[in-house]
Wavefront OBJ file of the C-alpha trace (Angstrom):
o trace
v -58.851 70.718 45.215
v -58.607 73.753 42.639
v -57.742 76.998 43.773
v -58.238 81.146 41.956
v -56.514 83.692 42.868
v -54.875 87.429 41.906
v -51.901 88.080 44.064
v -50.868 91.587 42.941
v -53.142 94.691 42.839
v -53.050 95.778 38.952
v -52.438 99.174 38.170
v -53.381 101.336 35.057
v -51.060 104.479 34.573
v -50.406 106.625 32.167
v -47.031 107.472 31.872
v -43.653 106.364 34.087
v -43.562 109.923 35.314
v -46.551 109.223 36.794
v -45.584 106.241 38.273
v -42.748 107.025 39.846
v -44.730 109.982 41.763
v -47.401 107.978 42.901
v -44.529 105.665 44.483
v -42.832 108.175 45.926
v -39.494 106.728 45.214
v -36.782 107.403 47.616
v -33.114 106.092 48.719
v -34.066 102.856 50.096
v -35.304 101.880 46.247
v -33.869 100.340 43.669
v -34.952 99.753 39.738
v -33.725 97.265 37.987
v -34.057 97.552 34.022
v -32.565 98.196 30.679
v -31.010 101.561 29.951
v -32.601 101.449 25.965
v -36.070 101.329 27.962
v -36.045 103.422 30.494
v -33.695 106.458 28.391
v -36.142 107.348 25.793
v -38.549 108.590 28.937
v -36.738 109.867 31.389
v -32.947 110.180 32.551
v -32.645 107.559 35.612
v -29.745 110.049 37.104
v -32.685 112.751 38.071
v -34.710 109.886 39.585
v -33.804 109.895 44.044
v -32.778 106.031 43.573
v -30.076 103.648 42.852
v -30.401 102.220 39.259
v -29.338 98.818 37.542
v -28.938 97.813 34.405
v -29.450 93.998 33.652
v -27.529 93.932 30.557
v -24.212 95.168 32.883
v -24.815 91.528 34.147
v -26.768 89.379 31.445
v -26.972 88.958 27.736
v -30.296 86.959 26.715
v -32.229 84.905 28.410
v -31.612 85.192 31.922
v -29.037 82.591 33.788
v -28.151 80.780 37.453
v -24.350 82.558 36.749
v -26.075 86.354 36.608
v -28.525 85.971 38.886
v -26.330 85.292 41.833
v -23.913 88.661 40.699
v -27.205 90.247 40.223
v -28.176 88.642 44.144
v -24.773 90.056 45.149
v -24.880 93.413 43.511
v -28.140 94.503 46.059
v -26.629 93.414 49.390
v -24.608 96.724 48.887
v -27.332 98.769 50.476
v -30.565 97.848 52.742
v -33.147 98.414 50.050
v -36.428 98.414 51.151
v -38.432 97.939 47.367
v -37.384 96.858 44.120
v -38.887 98.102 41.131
v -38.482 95.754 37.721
v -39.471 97.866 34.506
v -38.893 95.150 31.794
v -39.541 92.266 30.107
v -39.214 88.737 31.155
v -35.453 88.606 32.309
v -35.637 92.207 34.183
v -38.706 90.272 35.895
v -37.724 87.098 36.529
v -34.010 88.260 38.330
v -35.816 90.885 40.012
v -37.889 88.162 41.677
v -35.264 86.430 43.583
v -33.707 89.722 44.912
v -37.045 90.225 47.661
v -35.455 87.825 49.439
v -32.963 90.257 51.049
v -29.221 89.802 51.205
v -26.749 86.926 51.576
v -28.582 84.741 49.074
v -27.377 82.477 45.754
v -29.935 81.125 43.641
v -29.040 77.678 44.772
v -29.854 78.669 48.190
v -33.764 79.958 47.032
v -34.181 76.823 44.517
v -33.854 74.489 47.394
v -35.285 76.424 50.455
v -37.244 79.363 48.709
v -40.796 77.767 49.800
v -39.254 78.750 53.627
v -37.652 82.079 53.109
v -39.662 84.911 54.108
v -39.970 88.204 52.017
v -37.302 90.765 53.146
v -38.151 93.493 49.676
v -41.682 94.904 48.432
v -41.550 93.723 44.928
v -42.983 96.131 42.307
v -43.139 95.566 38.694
v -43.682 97.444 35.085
v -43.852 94.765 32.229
v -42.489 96.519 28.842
v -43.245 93.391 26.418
v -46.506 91.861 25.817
v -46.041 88.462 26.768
v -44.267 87.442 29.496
v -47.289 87.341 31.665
v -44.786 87.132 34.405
v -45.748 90.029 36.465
v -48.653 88.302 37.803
v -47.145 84.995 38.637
v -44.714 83.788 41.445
v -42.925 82.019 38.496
v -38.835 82.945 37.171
v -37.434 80.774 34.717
v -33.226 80.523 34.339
v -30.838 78.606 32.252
v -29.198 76.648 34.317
v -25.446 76.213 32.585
v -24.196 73.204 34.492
v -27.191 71.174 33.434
v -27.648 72.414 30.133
v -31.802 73.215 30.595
v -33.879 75.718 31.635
v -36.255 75.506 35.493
v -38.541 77.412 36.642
v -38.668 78.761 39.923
v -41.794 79.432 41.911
v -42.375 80.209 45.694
v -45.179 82.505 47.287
v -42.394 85.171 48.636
v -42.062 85.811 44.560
v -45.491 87.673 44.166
v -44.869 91.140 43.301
v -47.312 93.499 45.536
v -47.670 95.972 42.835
v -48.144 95.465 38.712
v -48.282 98.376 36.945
v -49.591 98.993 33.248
v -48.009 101.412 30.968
v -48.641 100.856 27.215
v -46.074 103.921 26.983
v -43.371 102.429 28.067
v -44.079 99.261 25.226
v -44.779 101.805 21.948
v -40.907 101.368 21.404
v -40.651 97.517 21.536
v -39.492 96.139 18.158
v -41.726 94.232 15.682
v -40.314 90.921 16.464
v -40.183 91.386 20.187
v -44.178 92.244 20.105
v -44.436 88.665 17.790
v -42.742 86.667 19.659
v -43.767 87.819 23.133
v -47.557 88.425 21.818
v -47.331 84.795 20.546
v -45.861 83.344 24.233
v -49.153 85.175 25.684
v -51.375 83.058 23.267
v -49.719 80.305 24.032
v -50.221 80.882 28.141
v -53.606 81.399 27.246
v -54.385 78.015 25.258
v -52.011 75.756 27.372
v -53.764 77.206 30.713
v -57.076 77.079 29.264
v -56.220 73.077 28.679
v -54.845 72.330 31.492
v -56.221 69.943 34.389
v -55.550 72.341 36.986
v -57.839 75.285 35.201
v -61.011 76.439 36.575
v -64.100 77.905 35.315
v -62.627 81.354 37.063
v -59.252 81.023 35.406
v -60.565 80.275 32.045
v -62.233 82.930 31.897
v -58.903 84.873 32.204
v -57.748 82.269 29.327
v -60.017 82.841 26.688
v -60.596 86.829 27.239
v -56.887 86.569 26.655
v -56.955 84.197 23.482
v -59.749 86.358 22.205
v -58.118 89.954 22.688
v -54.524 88.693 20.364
v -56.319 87.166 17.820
v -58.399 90.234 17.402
v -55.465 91.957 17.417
v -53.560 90.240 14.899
v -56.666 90.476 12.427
v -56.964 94.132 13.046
v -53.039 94.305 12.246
v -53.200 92.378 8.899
v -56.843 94.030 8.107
v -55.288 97.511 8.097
v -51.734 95.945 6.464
v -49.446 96.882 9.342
v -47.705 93.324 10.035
v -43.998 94.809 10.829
v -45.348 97.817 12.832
v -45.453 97.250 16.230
v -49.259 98.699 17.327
v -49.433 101.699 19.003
v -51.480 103.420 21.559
v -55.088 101.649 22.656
v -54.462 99.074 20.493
v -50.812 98.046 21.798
v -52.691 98.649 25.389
v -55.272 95.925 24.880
v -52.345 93.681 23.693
v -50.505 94.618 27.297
v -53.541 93.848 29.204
v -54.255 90.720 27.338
v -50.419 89.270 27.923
v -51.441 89.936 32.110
v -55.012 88.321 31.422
v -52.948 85.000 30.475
v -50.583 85.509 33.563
v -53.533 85.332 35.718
v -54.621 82.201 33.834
v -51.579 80.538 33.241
v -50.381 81.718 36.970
v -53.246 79.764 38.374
v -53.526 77.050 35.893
v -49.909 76.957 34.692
v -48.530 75.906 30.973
v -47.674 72.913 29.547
v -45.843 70.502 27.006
v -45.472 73.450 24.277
v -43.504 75.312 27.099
v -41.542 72.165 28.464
v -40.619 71.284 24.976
v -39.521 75.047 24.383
v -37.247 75.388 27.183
v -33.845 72.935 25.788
v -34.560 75.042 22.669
v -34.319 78.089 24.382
v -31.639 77.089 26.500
v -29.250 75.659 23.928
v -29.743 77.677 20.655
v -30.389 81.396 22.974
v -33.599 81.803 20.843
v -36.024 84.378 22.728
v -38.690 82.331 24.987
v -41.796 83.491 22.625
v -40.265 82.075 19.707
v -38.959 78.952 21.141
v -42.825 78.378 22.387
v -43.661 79.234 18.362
v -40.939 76.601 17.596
v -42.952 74.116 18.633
v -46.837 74.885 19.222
v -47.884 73.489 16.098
v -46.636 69.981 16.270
v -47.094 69.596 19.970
v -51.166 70.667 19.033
v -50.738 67.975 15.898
v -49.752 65.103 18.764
v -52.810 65.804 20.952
v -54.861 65.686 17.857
v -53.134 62.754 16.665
v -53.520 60.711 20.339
v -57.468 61.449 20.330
v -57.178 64.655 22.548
v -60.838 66.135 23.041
v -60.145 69.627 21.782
v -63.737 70.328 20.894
v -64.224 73.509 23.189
v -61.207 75.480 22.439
v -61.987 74.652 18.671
v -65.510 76.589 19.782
v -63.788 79.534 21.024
v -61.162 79.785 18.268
v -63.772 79.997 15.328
v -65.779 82.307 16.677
v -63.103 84.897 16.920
v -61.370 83.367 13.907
v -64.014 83.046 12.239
v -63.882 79.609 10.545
v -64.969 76.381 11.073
v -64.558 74.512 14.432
v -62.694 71.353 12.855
v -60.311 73.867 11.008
v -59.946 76.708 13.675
v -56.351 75.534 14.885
v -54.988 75.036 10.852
v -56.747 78.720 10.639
v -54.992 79.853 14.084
v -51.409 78.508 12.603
v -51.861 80.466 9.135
v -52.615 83.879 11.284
v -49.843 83.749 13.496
v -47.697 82.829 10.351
v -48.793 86.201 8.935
v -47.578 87.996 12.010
v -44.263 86.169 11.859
v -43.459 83.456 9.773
v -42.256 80.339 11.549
v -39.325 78.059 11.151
v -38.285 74.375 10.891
v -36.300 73.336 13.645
v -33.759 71.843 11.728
v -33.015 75.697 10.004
v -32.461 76.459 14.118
v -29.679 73.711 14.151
v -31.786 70.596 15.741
v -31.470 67.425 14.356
v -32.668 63.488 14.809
v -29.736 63.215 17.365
v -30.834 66.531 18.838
v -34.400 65.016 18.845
v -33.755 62.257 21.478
v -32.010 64.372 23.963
v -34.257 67.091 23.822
v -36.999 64.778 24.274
v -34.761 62.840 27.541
v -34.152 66.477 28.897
v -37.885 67.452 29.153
v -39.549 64.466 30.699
v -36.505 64.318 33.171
v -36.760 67.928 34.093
v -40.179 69.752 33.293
v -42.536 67.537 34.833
v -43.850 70.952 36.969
v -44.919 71.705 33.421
v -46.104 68.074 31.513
v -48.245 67.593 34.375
v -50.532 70.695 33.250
v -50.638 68.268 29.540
v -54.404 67.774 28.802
v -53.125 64.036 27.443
v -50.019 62.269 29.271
v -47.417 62.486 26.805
v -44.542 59.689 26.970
v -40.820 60.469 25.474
v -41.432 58.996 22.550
v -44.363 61.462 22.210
v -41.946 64.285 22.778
v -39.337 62.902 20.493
v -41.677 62.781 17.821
v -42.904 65.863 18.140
v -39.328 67.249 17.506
v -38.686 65.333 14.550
v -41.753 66.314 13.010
v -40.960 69.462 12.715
v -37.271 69.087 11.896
l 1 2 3 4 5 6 7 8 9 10 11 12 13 14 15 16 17 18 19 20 21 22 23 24 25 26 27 28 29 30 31 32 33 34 35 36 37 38 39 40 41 42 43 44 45 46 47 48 49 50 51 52 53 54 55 56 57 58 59 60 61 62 63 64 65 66 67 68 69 70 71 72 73 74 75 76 77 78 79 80 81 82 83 84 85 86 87 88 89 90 91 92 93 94 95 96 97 98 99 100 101 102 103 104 105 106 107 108 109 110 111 112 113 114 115 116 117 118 119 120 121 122 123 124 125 126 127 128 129 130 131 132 133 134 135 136 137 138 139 140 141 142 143 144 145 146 147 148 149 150 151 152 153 154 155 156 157 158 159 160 161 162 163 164 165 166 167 168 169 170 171 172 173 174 175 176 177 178 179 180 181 182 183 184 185 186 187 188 189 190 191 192 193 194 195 196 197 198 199 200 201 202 203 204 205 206 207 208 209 210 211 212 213 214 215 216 217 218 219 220 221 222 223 224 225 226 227 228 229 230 231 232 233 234 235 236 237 238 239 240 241 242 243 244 245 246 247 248 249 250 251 252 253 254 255 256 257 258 259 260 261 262 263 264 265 266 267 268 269 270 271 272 273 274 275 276 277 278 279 280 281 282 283 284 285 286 287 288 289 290 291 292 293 294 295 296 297 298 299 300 301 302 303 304 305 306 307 308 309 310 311 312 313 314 315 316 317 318 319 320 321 322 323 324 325 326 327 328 329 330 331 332 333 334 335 336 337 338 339 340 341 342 343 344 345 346 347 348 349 350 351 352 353 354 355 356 357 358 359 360 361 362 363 364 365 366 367 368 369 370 371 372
């Protein structure tokens, strides 16, 4: 059986002081965010709530070591909501803390599916890719084992998504690549997978179609290195939650299992990791007979190009945006190759499952060195 659903009411807004009236924010909130996001619009000490900063407890990519100080840090007080404005690490710790106090993120990895929801869960993505807002799905490095996992349990639904292209206008270039890129990527992996449905394809492609149109319109008007502003920066915003829904209901696959020991071992941002490694893991399904015919269709009509060259086509345009890299210039080699390849079928089967062709390790491996 294949299920469709949207968990969290979406909101559009038009600024954060907006936002924070309509919530009517009060002592038994907390935020959780960045200070070099949420400073430039407002100062946090006039706001009537408790405030943290993730980067007093994380650098990067977000970790089993900070989430549990961050899990600590909110059993000070009996907060009632937590509001995330951020990108993917500010969302993905901010899910684990609805589960009220006394918790470790060992505890929720093994019994999260039974915990009830203790916190209203309210979030504000600032990046346009993560996607994450509108999925039950947070993603840490675990140290001790050297990979990253994804959590995901129905508790960590936010009950309120807000939009606010504002908050993204100040987001630097790379950041909107890379995180722009991940959303393409949700789109075309959920759009593939077995689990997708006519409904959530139809989140997929309206997603696939809004970047690519965006990235032409970018290079048409010879702006690659400005981060797009206003309406057009909005329809990038909505098109990153368009995948979530997809991707949410459909989930990714190999291109985001074979990102994750990248991610995890060389601290590259998750949208660039996924770029790492899109193009050879597309090259394998070609190469082991994958039937790729439809989302050939879609791609050259937004392209437009052929339909047996619309993936060649799709590479060269995201190169424009932001050239890619080998992943030997990252540090990888054949060594590097093999346990890469080990890692991922041993731990991301919750995403090689969602491959539209079973891929074995020796698939995987080769994948790697391909593109050493």
């Amino acid at each position: 059986m294949k299920t469709f659903s949207i968990q969290p009411t979406i909101n559009l807004t038009n600024s954060l002081s907006t936002f924070f009236k309509e919530l009517a924010v009060g002592k038994t909130d907390v935020l959780l965010t960045n200070k070099y996001i949420i400073t430039p619009h407002l100062n946090p000490a006039d706001l009537p709530l408790d405030v943290i900063y993730l980067e007093d407890y994380l650098q990067g990519e977000p970790t089993d070591a900070a989430a549990d100080k961050l899990l600590t840090k909110v059993t000070e007080k009996n907060y009632q909501r937590i509001i995330a404005i951020g990108g993917g690490s500010v969302i993905d710790n901010a899910k684990l803390l609805v589960y009220g106090s006394g918790k470790t993120i060992a505890e929720i990895a093994a019994t999260g599916q039974q915990l009830p929801k203790k916190r209203q869960l309210i979030i504000v993505p600032t990046t346009t890719g993560t996607g994450s807002e509108v999925t039950n799905v947070a993603v840490f490095n675990f140290l001790e084992k050297g990979t990253k996992a994804g959590l995901a349990y129905p508790a960590m639904f936010a009950d309120q998504v807000y939009l606010i292209a504002d908050l993204a206008k100040t987001m630097p270039y790379k950041v909107f690549a890379t995180s722009s890129i991940d959303a393409l990527v949700h789109a075309i992996e959920s759009y593939l997978s077995p689990k997708a449905t006519s409904f959530s394809k139809i989140f997929s492609v309206a997603a696939m179609k809004t970047i690519i149109q965006g990235y032409l319109q970018i290079i048409l008007a010879d702006q690659v290195g400005q981060t797009p502003q206003g309406q057009h920066l909005q329809k990038f915003l909505e098109a990153s939650t368009m995948a979530g829904v997809a991707f949410g209901n459909a989930g990714c696959g190999p291109v985001h299992a074979l990102a994750y020991p990248i991610g995890a071992t060389y601290h590259i941002a998750h949208g660039q990791s996924n770029y790492l490694v899109f193009n050879g893991t597309f090259n394998k399904y070609q190469e082991l007979g994958t039937d790729l015919s439809q989302l050939n269709h879609i791609l050259a009509e937004v392209l437009p190009v052929e339909p047996t060259s619309a993936l060649t086509e799709l590479n060269k345009l995201i190169n424009h945006i932001l050239p890619n890299q080998s992943l030997s210039e990252i540090g990888m080699d054949q060594k590097t190759c093999q346990e890469f390849a080990a890692s991922v079928i041993a731990n991301q089967q919750r995403l090689m499952v969602n491959s539209p062709i079973k891929l074995t390790e020796t698939d995987v491996a080769d994948i790697y060195q391909k593109l050493l």
